[in-house]
C-alpha positions as CSV (number, residue, x, y, z in Angstrom):
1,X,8.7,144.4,-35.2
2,X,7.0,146.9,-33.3
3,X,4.0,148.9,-34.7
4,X,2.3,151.6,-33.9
5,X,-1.3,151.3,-32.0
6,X,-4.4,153.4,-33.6
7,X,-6.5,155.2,-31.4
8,X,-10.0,154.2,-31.6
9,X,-12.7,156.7,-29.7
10,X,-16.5,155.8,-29.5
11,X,-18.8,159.2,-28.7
12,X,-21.7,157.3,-26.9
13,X,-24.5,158.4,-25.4
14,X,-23.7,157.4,-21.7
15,X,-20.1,157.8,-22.2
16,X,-17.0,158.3,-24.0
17,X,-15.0,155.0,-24.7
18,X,-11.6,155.0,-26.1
19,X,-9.0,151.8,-26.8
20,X,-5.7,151.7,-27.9
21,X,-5.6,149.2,-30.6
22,X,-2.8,147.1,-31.9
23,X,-2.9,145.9,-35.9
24,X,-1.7,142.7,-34.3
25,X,-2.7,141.7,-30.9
26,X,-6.1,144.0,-31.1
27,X,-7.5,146.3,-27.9
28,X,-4.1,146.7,-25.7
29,X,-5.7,149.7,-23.3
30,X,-9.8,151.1,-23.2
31,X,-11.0,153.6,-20.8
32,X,-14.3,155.7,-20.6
33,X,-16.1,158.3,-18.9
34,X,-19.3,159.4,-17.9
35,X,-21.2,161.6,-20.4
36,X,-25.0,162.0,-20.4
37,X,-28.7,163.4,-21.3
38,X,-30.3,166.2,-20.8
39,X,-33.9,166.4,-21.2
40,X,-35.1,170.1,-20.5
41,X,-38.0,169.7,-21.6
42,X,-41.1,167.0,-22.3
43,X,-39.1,165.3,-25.6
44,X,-35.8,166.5,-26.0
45,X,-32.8,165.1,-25.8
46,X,-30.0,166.9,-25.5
47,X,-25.6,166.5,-24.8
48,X,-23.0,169.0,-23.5
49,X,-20.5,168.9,-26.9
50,X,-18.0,170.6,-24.3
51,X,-17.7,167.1,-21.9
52,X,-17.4,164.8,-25.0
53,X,-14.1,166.7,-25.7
54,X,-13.5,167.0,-22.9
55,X,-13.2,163.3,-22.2
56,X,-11.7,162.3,-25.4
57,X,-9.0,164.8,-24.4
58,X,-8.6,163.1,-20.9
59,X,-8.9,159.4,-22.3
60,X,-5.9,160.0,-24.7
61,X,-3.8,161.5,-22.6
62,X,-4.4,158.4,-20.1
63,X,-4.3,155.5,-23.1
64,X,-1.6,157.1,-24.9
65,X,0.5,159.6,-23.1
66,X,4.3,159.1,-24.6
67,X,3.5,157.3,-27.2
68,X,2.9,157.2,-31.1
69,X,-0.2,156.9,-32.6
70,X,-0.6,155.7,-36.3
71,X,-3.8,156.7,-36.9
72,X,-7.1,157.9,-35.2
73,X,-10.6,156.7,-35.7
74,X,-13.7,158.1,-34.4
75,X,-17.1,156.6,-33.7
76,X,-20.6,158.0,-32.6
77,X,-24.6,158.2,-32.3
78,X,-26.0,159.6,-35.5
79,X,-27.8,161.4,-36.2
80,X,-27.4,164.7,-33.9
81,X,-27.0,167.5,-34.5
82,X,-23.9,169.7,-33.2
83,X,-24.1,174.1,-34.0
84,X,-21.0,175.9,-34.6
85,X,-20.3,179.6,-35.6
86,X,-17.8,181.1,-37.7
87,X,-15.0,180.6,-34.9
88,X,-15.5,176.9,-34.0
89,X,-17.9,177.5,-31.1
90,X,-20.1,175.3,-30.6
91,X,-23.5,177.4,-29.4
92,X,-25.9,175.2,-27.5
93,X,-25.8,171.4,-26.5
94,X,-26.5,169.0,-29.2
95,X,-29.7,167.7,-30.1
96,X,-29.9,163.7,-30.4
97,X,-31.4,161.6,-32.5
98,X,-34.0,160.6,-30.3
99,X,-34.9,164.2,-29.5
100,X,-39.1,164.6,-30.1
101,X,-39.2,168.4,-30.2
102,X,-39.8,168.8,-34.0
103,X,-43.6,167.8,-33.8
104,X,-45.3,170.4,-35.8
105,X,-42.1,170.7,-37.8
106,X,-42.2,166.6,-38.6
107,X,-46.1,167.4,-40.2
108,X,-45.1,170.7,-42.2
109,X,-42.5,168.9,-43.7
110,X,-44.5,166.3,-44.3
111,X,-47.0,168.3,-46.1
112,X,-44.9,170.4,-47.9
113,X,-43.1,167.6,-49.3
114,X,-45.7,165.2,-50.3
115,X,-45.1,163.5,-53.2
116,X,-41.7,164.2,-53.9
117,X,-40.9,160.7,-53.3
118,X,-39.0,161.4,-49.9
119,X,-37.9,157.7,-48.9
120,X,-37.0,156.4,-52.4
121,X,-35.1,159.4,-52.9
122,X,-33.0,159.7,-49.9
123,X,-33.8,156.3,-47.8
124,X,-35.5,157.8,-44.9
125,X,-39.3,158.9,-44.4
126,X,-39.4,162.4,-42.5
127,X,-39.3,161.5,-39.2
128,X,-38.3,162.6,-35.4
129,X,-34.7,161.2,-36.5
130,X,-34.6,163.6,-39.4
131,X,-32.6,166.4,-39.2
132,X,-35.0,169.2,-41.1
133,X,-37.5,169.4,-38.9
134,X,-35.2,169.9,-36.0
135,X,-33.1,172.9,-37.3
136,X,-36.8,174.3,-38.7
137,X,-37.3,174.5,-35.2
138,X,-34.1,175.9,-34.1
139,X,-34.6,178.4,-36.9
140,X,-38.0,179.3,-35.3
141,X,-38.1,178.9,-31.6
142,X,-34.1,179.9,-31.1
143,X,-33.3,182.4,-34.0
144,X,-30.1,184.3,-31.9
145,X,-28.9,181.2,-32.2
146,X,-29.9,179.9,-35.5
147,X,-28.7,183.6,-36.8
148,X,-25.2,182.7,-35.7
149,X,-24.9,179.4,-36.8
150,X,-22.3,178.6,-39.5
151,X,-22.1,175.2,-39.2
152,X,-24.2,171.8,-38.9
153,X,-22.5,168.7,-37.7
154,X,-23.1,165.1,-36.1
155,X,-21.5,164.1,-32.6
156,X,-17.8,162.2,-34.4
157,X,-17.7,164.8,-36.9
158,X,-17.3,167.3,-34.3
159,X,-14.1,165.3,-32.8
160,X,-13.2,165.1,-36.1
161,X,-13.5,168.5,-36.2
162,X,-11.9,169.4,-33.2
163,X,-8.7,167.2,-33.7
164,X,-7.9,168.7,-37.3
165,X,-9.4,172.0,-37.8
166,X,-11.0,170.6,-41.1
167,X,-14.7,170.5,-41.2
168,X,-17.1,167.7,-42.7
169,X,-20.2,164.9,-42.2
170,X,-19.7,161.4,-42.5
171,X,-21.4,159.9,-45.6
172,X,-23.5,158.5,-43.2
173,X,-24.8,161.2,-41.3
174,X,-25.6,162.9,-44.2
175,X,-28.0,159.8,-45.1
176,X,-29.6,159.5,-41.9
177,X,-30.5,163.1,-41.9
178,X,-33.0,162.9,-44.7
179,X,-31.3,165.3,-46.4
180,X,-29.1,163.5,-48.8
181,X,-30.7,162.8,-52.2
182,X,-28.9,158.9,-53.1
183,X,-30.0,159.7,-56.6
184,X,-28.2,162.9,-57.2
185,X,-25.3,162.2,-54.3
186,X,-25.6,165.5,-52.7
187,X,-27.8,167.6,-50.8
188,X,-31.7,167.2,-51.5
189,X,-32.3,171.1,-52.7
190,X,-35.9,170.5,-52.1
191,X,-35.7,169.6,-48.7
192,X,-33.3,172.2,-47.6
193,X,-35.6,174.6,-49.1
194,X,-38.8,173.1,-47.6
195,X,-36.9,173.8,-44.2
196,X,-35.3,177.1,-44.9
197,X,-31.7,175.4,-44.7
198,X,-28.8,177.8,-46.1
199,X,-26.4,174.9,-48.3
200,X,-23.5,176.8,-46.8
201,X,-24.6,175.6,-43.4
202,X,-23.5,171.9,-44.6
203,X,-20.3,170.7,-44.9
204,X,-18.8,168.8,-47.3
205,X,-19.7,164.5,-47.3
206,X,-16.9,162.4,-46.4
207,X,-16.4,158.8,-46.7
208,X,-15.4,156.7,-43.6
209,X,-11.9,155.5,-45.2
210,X,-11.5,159.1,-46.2
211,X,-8.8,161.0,-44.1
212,X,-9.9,164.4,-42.8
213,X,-6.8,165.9,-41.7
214,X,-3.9,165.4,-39.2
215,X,-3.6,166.4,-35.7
216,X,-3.4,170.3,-35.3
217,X,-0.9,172.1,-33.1
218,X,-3.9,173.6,-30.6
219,X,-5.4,169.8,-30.4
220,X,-2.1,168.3,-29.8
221,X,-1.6,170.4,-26.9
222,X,-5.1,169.5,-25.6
223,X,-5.2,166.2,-26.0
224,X,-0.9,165.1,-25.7
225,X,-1.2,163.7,-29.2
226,X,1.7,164.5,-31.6
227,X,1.2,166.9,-34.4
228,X,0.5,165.5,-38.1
229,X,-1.2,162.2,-36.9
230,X,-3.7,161.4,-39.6
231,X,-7.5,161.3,-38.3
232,X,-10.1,159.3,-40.7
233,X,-13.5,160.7,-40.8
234,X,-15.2,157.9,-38.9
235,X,-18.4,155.7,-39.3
236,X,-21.8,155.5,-37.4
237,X,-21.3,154.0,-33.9
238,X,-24.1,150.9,-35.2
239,X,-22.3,150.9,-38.8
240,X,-19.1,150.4,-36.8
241,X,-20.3,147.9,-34.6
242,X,-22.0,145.4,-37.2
243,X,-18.4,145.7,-39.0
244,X,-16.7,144.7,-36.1
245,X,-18.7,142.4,-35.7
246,X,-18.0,140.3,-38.5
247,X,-21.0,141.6,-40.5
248,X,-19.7,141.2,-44.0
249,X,-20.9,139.4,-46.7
250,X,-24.5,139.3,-48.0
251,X,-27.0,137.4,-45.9
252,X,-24.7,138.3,-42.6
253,X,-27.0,139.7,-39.9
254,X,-26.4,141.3,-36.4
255,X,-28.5,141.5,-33.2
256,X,-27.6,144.1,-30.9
257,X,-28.9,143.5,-27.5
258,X,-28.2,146.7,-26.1
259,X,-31.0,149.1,-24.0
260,X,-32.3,149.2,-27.7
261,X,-32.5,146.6,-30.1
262,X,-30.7,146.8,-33.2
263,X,-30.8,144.1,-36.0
264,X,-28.5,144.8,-39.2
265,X,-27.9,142.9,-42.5
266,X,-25.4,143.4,-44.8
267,X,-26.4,143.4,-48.5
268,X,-24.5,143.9,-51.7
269,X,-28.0,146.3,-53.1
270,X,-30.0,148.8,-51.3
271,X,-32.8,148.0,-49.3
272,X,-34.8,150.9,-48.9
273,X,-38.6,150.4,-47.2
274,X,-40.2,152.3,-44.6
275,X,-40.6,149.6,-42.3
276,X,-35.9,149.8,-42.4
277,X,-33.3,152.3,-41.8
278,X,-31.1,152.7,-44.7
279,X,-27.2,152.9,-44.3
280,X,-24.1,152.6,-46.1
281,X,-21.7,149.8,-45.1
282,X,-17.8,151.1,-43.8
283,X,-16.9,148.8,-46.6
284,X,-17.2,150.7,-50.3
285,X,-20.1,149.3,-52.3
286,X,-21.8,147.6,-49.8
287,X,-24.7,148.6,-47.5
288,X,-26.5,147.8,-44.2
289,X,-30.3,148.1,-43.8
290,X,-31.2,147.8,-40.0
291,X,-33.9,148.2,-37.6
292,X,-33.7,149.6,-33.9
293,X,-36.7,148.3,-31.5
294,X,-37.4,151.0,-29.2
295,X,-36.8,148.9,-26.3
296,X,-34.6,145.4,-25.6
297,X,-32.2,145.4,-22.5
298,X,-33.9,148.9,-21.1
299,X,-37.3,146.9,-20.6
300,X,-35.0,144.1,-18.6
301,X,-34.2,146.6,-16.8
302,X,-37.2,147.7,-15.8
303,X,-38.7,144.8,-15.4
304,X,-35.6,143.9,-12.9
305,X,-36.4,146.9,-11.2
306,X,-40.3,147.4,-11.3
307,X,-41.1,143.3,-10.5
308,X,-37.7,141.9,-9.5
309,X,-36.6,143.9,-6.3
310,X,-33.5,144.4,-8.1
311,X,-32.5,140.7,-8.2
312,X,-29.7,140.0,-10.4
313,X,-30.4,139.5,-14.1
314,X,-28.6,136.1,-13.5
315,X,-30.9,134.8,-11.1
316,X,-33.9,135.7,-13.6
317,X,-32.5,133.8,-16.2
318,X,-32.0,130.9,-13.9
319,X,-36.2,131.7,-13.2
320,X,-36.8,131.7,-17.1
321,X,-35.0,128.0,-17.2
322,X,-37.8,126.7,-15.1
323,X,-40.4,127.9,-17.5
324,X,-41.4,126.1,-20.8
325,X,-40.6,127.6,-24.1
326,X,-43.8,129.8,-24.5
327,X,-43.7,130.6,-20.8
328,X,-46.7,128.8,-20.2
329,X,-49.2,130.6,-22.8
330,X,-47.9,134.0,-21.3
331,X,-47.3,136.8,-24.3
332,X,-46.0,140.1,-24.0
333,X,-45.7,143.1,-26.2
334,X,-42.3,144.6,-26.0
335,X,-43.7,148.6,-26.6
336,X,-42.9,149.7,-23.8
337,X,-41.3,153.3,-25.7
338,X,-44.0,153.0,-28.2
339,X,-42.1,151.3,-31.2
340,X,-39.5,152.1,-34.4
341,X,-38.9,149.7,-37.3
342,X,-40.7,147.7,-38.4
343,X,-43.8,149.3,-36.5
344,X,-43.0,153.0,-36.3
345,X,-45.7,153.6,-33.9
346,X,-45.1,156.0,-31.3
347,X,-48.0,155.6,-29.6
348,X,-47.7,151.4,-29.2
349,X,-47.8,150.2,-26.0
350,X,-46.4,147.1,-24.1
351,X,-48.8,144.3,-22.6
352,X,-48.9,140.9,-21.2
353,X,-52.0,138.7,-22.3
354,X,-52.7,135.1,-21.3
355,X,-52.5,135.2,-17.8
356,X,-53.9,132.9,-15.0
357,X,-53.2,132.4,-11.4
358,X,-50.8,129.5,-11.9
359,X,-48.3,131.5,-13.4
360,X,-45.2,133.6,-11.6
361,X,-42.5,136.1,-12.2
362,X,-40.6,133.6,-14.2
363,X,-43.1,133.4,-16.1
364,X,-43.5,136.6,-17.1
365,X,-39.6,137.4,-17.0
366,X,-39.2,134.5,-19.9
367,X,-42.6,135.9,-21.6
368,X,-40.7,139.4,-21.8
369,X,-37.2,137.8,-23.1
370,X,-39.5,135.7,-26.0
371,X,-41.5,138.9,-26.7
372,X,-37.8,140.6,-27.8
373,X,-36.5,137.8,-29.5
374,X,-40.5,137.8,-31.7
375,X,-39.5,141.2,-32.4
376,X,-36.3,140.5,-33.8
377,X,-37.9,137.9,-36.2
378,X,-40.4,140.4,-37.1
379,X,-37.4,142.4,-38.8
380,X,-36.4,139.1,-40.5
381,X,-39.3,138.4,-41.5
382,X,-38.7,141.8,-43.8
383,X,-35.5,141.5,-44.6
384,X,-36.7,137.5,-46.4
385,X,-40.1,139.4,-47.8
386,X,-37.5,142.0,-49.5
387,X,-35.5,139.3,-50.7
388,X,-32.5,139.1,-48.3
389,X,-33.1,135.9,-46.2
390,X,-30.1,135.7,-43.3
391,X,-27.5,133.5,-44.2
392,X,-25.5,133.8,-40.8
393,X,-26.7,135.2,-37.6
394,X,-24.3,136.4,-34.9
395,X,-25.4,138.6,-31.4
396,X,-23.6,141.1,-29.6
397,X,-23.3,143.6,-26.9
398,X,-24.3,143.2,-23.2
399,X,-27.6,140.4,-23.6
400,X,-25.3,138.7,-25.3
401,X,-23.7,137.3,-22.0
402,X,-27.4,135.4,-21.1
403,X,-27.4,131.8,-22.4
404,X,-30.8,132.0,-21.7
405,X,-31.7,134.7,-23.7
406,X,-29.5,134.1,-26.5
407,X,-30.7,130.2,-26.8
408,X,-34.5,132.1,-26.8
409,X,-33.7,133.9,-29.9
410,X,-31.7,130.7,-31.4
411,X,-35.8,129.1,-31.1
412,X,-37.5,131.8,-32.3
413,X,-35.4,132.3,-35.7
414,X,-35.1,128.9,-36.3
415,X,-31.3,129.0,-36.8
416,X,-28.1,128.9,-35.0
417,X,-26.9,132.0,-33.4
418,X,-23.3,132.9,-33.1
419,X,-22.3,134.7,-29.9
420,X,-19.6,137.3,-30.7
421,X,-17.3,138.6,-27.4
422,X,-14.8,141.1,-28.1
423,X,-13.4,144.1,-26.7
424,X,-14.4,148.0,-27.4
425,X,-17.3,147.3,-29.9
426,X,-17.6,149.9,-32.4
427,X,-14.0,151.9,-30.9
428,X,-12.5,148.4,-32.4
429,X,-13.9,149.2,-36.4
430,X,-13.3,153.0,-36.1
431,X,-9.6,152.1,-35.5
432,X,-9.9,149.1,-38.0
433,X,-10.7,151.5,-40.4
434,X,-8.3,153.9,-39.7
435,X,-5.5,150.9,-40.2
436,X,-7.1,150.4,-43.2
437,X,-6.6,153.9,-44.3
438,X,-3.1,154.2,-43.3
439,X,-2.1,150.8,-44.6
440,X,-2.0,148.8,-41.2
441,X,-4.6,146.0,-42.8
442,X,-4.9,145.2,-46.6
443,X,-8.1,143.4,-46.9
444,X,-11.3,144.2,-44.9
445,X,-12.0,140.6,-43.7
446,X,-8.8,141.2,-41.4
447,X,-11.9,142.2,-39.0
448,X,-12.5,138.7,-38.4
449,X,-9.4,138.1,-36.0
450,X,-11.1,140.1,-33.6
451,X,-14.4,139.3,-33.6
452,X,-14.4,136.0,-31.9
453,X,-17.4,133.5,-31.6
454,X,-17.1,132.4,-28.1
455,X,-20.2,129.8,-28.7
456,X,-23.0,129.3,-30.8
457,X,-26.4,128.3,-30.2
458,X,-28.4,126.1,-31.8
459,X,-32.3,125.9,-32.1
460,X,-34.2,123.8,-30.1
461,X,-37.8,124.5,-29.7
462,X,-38.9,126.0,-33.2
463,X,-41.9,124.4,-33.5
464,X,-43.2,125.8,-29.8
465,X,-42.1,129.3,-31.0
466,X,-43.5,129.2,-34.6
467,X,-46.8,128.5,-32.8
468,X,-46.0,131.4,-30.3
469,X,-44.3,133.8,-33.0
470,X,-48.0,133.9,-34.8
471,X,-50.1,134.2,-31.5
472,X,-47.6,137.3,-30.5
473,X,-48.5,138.7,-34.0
474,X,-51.6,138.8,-34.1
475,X,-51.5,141.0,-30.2
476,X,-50.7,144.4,-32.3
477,X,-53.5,144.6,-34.7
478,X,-55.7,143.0,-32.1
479,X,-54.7,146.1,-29.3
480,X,-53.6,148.5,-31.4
481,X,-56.6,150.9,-30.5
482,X,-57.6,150.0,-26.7
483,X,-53.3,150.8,-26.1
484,X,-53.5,154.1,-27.5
């Protein structure tokens, strides 16, 4: 019997990804386009709105021109922040989550709301993520436009948006912006007031299996959809991701090995500490605590580029394989954008210490790829102090594809690492869900059919990277100061 495929769309920072996904067989057609940032000035961090719909328009039209669509799902970088007026228009590029304009803003708020127990209340310390500080400055430093502003979004709510006419934030934007009290579940009154935030400005909190609306008449013509197809309300692109990765039951943990380095754990309690992110799981009742290191595949990068020539990343690895575990006594620090969790340390720098004139690229290239995986442990070593130890580890995303890296991190945690391949990442869960919301799947561990565990690797060297794990410790505190 035939069925109908869900659209899945992923609102990325580099591009637009969308798959046509089949309940049965799984990712049947995926396409993308370019988008990109904009950085105007020192520390922003800005998108054109107008390209990501324009692309999502262009990618269903190629993925599912003619045909009918059970359901959409939409995915994206949270937390950002998209300005509409009263008509729909949006009126200036988004601001992303990574955008550092807020400065003085960050400290006000700060100030202003000391004591009013800020991350037990709403799971986030005020920080360059939060969304406050960034529409203080709006309100200050771009007032024509702050005066015309009717409503505040994130980058999937927008599409959302755009495909149904019906306006909202996904619960976990909401969280992520540091404006969500978890206490009272809805809008922390004291922070919207610390920041001069009209209520009205906010749209109403929506859950991912929740379904926003259905497919206008002015977006079907747009975008070649039919009218009335039901669109969910989404989930954070990393949220997505972990789900589709398998990331289910308590004790289940994810490493990202993207430009950044993300590490999530699924738990069946919040985890709320400053040294985490706090978000809610795509699957009711559960939640997902996470970290994001600053840096993971982007410092490969530059390290491929800077003191590689540009050779291959295979032929590194292959370099690595030469080298000891421990690379010879070689350490790095991995701070090479300053640092997030579990450090949140702007100002932390990278470094290599212990080195003699025996030692080559390779061993500096496998010092780099330990350095990431110490990181990573760092975050485990919070999630066991908190009381969630990792039952099952799997690894994702592009670094996933280096057996050398991957058996790297195997060593470092001490356990065996499951190496998940599968097609469209987090595109995959935000149609998932969507199925689940229109009765395409039944039971949430459906997931598992496609996210495959192409091998796993098991730990070889622990006791060489216990001894390693405590030396690369104690770099931090030792260089925190001469760094800065």
């Amino acid at each position: 019997m035939d069925v109908a495929p869900i659209l899945g769309i992923d609102i990325g920072t580099t591009s637009t990804k969308a798959i046509l996904f089949d309940p049965i067989r799984g990712v049947v057609a995926e396409a993308q386009r370019d988008a990109g940032l904009v950085s105007r000035h020192a520390g922003w961090a800005e998108e054109d709105t107008g390209l990501w719909w324009k692309n999502v328009c262009q990618l269903i039209r190629e993925l599912a021109a003619g045909r009918s669509v059970a359901a959409v799902g939409v995915t994206g970088m949270v937390p950002c922040v998209v300005l509409s007026n009263n008509d729909g228009e949006v009126l200036r590029p988004s601001i992303q989550q990574n955008d550092a304009r807020a400065i003085d803003e960050i400290a006000e708020l700060r100030s202003a709301l000391d004591g009013e127990r800020i991350l037990a209340r709403t799971g986030a310390p005020i920080t360059q993520q939060s969304i406050a500080p960034k529409l203080l400055w709006l309100a200050r430093h771009e007032p024509d436009v702050w005066s015309r502003t009717a409503l505040v979004q994130g980058s999937y709510d927008f599409i959302v948006s755009r495909l149904t006419g019906s306006a909202g934030v996904e619960a976990n934007w909401a969280v992520e912006s540091g404006m969500y009290d978890l206490e009272t579940k809805s809008w922390a009154e004291d922070v919207l007031a610390a920041a001069n935030i009209p209520p009205h400005l906010l749209p109403p909190i929506r859950q991912p299996l929740d379904i926003a609306g259905t497919v206008t008449k002015t977006a079907a013509a747009e975008t070649g959809l039919e009218t009335g197809v039901p669109v969910m309300t989404g989930a954070a692109d990393h949220v997505a991701a972990a789900f589709g990765a398998g990331v289910i039951d308590e004790g289940d943990l994810l490493i990202k090995l993207g430009g950044a380095g993300d590490i999530l754990m699924a738990t069946n309690t919040p985890l709320i500490d400053e040294r985490l992110f706090f978000d809610l799981h795509v699957i009711p009742g559960k939640y997902l605590p996470n970290g994001c290191m600053a840096t993971s595949g982007s410092l490969i990068r530059w390290f491929q580029r800077e003191l590689a020539q540009g050779r291959p990343l295979r032929e590194l690895d292959d370099e690595a394989e030469t080298v000891g575990a421990g690379a010879d006594g070689v350490l790095a620090l991995p701070y090479f954008l300053g640092e997030k969790t579990p450090l949140n340390d702007p100002n932390a720098r990278g470094a290599f210490v212990g080195l003699h004139l025996g030692h080559t690229r390779a061993h500096l290239y496998r010092a780099v790829l330990e350095a990431i995986a110490y990181a990573f442990r760092h975050h485990v070593e919070v999630f066991t102090e908190l009381g969630h130890a990792p039952k099952r580890v799997r690894v994702s995303d592009g670094g996933a594809k280096s057996p050398t890296w991957t058996q790297i991190i195997a060593d470092v945690l001490g356990m065996p690492l499951e190496v998940v391949a599968g097609q469209g990442g987090a595109a995959v869960a935000a149609a998932f869900v969507a199925g689940m919301a229109v009765g395409c799947f039944s039971d949430w561990r459906e997931i598992e059919r496609f996210a495959t565990v192409t091998t796993t690797m098991q730990p070889r060297f622990v006791d060489v990277y216990e001894h390693g794990y405590r030396a690369y410790r104690s770099l931090y505190p030792a260089l925190k100061e001469i760094l800065r």
